[in-house]
N, C-alpha and C positions, 0 to 999 in steps of 0.2 A: 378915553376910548369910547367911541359911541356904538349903538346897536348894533350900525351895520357892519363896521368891522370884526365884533366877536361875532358876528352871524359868518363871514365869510373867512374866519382862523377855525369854525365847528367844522363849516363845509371842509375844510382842508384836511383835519384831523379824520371825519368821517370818512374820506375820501382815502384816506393812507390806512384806514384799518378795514377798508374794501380790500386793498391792495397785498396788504398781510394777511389778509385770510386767502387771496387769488395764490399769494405767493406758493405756498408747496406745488401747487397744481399747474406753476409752469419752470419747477425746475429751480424755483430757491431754496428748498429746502437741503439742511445739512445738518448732522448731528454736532459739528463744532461750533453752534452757538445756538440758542433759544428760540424760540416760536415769535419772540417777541422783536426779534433783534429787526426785521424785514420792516417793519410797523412804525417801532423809534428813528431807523434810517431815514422812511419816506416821510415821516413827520418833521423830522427836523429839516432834511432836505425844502420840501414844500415850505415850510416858514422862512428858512433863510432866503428862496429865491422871490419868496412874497416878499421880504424885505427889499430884496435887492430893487425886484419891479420897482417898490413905489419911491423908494428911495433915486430912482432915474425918473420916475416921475410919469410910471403910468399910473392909471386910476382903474378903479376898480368896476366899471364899467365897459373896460375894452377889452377887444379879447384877447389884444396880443398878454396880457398878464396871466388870464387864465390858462390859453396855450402852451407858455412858457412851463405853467407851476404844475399845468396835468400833465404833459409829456416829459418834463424834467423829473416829476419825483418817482414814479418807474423805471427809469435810469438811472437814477441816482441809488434807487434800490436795490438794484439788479448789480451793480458795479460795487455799490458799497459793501453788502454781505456776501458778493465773491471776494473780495480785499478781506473782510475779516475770517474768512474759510481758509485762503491760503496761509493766513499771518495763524494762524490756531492749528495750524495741522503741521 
């Protein structure tokens, strides 16, 4: 794995614990799961759709990969830990 790709899995991971800290302040928050829960969604979310990109064969140059990965894992977060709010309560 060369520089630029752990330089652009940092950017991702930093980018999903933007998102976890955004999270209470628009309505993710819930007491039937952890502070953390919002954070591990969009990070894993965000990797598996960076896989999926490159794996179809965009490159990490374009934008449609990064469009994909920053508007996918805000929904992905959003959707996720309402699924695990309703399955815990």
């Amino acid at each position: 794995m060369d520089m630029l790709s752990l330089l652009n899995l940092l950017f991702i991971v930093i980018y999903a614990g933007l998102l976890g800290l955004v999270a209470p302040y628009v309505g993710i928050a819930s007491k039937n799961y952890g502070s953390y829960v919002p954070t591990a969604a969009a990070v894993v979310s965000g990797s598996a759709l960076w896989i999926l990109g490159t794996w179809s064969g965009l490159h990490y140059d374009e934008a449609w990969i990064w469009l994909i990965v920053m508007l996918g894992m805000p929904a992905a977060m959003w959707f996720d830990t309402r699924l695990i709010a309703k399955k815990r309560a």
